[in-house]
FITOR-755194 format. One record per residue (C-alpha): x, y, z. Coordinates in pm, whole numbers, padded with zeros to 5 digits, always signed. Each point is the difference from the previous one (the first is absolute). Layout:
! FITOR-755194
XYZ ...
This chain:
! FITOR-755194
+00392-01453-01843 +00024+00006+00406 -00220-00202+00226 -00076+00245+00249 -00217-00011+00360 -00184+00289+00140 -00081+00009+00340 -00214+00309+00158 -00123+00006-00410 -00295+00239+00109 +00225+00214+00160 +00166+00318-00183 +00337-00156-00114 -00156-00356-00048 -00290+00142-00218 +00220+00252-00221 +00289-00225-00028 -00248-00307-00098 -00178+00228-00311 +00340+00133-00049 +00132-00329-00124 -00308-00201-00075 +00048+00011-00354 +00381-00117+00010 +00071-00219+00281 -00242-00322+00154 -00164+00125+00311 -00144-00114+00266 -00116+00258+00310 -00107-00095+00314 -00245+00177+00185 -00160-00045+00366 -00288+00220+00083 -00070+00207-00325 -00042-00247-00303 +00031+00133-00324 -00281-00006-00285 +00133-00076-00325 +00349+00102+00033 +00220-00111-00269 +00205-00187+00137 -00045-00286+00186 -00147+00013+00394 -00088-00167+00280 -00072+00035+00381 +00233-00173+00253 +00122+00080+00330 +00344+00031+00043 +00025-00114+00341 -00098-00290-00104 +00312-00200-00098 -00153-00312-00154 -00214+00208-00245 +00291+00236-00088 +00204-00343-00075 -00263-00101-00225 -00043+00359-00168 +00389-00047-00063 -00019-00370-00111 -00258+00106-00249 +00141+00274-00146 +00355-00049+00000 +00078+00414+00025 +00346+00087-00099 -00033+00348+00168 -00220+00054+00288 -00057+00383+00091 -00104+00020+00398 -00227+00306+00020 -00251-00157+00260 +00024+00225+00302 -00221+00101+00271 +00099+00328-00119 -00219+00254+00205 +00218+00171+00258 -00246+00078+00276 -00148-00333-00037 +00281-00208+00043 +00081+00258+00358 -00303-00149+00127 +00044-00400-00076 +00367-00009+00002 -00030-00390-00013 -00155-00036-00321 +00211+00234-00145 +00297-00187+00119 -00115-00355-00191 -00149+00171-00295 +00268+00252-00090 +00293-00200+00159 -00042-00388+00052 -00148-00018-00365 +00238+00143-00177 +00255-00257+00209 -00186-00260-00108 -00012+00106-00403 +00389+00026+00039 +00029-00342+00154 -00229-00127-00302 +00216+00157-00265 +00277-00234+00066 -00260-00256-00047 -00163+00093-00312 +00319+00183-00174 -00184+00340-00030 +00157+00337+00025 -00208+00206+00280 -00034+00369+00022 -00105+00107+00329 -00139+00356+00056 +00115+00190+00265 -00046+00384+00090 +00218+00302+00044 -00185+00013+00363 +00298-00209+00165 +00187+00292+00035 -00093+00249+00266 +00025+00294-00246 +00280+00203+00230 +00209+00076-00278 -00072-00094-00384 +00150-00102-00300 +00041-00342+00157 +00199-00296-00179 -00073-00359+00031 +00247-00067+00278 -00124+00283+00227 -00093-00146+00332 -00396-00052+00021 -00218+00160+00301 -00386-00061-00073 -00203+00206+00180 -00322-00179-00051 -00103-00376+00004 -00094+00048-00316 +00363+00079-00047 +00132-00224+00226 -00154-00291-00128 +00145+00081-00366 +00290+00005+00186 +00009-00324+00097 -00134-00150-00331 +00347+00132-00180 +00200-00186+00248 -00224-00290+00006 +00009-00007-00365 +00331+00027-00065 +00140-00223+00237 -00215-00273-00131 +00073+00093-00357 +00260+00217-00101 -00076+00010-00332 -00314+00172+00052 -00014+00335-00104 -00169+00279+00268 -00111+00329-00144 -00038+00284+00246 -00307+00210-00200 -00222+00252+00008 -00226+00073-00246 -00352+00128-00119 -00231-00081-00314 -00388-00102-00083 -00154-00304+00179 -00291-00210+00045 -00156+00171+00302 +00106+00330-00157 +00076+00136+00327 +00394-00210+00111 +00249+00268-00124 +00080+00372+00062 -00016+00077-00333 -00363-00098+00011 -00030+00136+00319 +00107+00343-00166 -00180-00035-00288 -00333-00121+00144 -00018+00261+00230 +00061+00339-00207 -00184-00152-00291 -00330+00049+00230 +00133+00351+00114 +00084-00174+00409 +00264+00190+00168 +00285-00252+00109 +00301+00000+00205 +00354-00002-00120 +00290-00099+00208 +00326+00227-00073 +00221-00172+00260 -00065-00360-00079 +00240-00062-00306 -00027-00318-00224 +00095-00115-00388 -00331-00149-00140 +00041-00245-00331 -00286+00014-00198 -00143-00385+00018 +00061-00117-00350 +00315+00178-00059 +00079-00195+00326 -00151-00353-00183 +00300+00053-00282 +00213+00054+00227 -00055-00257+00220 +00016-00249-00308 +00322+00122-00132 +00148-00079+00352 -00077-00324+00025 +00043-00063-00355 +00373+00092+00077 +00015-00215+00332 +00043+00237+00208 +00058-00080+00361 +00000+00142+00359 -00216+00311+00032 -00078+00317-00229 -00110+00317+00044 -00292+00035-00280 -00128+00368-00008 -00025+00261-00184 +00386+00195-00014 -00205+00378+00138 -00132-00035+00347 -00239+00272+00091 -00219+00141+00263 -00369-00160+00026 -00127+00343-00047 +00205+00075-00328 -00118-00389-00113 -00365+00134+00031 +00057+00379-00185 +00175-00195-00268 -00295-00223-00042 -00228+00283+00009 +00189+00166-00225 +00039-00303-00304 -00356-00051+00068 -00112+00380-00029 -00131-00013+00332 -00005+00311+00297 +00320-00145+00205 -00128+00343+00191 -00244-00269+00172 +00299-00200+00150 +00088+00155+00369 +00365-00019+00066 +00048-00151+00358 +00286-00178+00240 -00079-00351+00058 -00025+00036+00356 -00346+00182-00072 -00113-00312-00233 -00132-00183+00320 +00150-00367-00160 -00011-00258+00262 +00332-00135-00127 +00355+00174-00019 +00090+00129-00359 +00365-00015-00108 +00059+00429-00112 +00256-00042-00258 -00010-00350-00141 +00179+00084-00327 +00207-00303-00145 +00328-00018-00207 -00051-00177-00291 +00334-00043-00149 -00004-00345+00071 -00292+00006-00259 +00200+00200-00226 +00262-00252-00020 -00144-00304-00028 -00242+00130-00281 +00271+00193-00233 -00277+00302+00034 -00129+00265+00314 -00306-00086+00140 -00338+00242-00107 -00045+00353+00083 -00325+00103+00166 -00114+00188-00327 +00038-00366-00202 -00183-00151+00253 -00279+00290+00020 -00031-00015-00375 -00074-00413+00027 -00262+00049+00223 -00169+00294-00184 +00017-00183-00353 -00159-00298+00178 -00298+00239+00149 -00050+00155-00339 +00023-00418-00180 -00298-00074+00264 +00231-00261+00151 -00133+00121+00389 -00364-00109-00146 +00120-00341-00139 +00189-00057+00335 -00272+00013+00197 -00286-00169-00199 +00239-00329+00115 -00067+00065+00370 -00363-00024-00108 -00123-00356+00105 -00379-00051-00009 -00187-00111+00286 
């Protein structure tokens, strides 16, 4: 068994990878605004900009893996307090690869495909970066920060979907929640991306650092599709009218941020270091179904429930 530490463990990838491998690893996920309700695993609030109590979290503990999905993850958000995006996303995952030297733990920091400006596709993990957002940019800088300090660390570019607490953090819920009331959406068909469903992500995530690997990783699904053909497949596995999803251009979205068209990733570099090719979208589309039709979305969210 693994000691491993889960920041962000509300979020999507904390959440799913935490249930994931509750049952075969030592756990412990950290959480900031959203504690969980008898998750289990083990949990507790702390503030990661806070360095003393993330020393003491680490003392405790003694992770051998730490998995850094704490973000301030919401695009337009971070475009209008580019500060705070800079010290959450960026100084904290510094500091976490500063720490690992200290505490001997591997860390997995989570990047995004968004540091590339999406001019060309199929990128590979020594393309040159051009973030278009500060969301973006300040991912950017995490990577570098974290891999100068430690270059041991491993830094997964990702992009993925699944079920989560709030129900309402991934496209594939976005999708899903939607046509499943009969709502007419929108579907982007020139804004091009290679979504991982969330758990398939977890194992894959695992394996990696099980094998040590080092430097940075593309970690997405091998297909990279349109938005709009992500949301007629979901309608589709789901038995849903994908006739309610509008096909549009991105420039008639109104986003306050810059999107990145065509931000499919190579993942040979996956490919290699795992002996195997990363998932198709119809693996990962079958995951998420088979976890709607288990009534895992249900059990995900009655941990979000904290009483008054």
């Amino acid at each position: 068994m693994t000691r491993i530490l889960v920041t962000g463990a509300s979020g999507l990838l904390g959440i799913n990878f935490a249930l994931r491998f509750a049952a075969e690893h030592p756990i412990l996920g950290l959480t900031n605004t959203h504690p969980l309700k008898d998750a289990p695993f083990a949990s507790q609030p702390l503030d990661l900009t806070d360095p003393a109590a993330l020393n003491s979290a680490l003392d405790a503990f003694r992770p051998e893996i730490v998995l850094h999905c704490a973000a301030l993850a919401n695009i337009d958000a971070c475009e209008r307090s580019p500060l705070e995006a800079e010290r959450i996303n960026a100084w904290v995952p510094e500091q976490l690869a500063l720490a690992a030297a200290q505490h001997g733990f591997k860390l997995v920091h989570l990047s995004t495909d968004a540091v590339f400006d999406g001019q060309k596709g199929d990128y590979v993990e020594t393309d040159q970066p051009n973030p278009l957002s500060v969301y973006a940019r300040t991912k950017l800088q995490a990577e570098q920060r974290v891999l100068a300090a430690n270059p041991d660390a491993l830094v997964a570019r990702v992009n993925f979907y699944g079920w989560s607490v709030s129900g309402q953090r991934s496209l594939g819920e976005f999708f899903y929640n939607n046509l499943s009331q009969g709502r007419r959406v929108n579907g982007f068909m020139d804004v091009f991306f290679c979504p991982l469903e969330v758990t398939l992500l977890a194992e894959t995530l695992l394996r990696l650092a099980e094998l040590d690997c080092r430097g940075i990783y593309h970690v997405v699904s091998s297909q990279c599709w349109s938005k709009y053909a992500f949301g007629c497949a979901i309608a589709q596995r789901f038995g849903l009218d994908e006739g309610l999803i509008t096909p549009l251009s991105v420039q008639q979205g109104g986003l306050t941020a810059a999107r990145s068209p065509n931000l499919g990733l190579n993942t040979d570099k996956l490919t290699s270091a795992l002996g195997t090719s990363a998932p198709g979208q119809a693996q990962g589309l079958q995951r998420f179904y088979q976890h709607y039709l288990d009534g895992f979305p249900q059990r995900v969210r009655a941990l979000g429930q904290i009483p008054a």
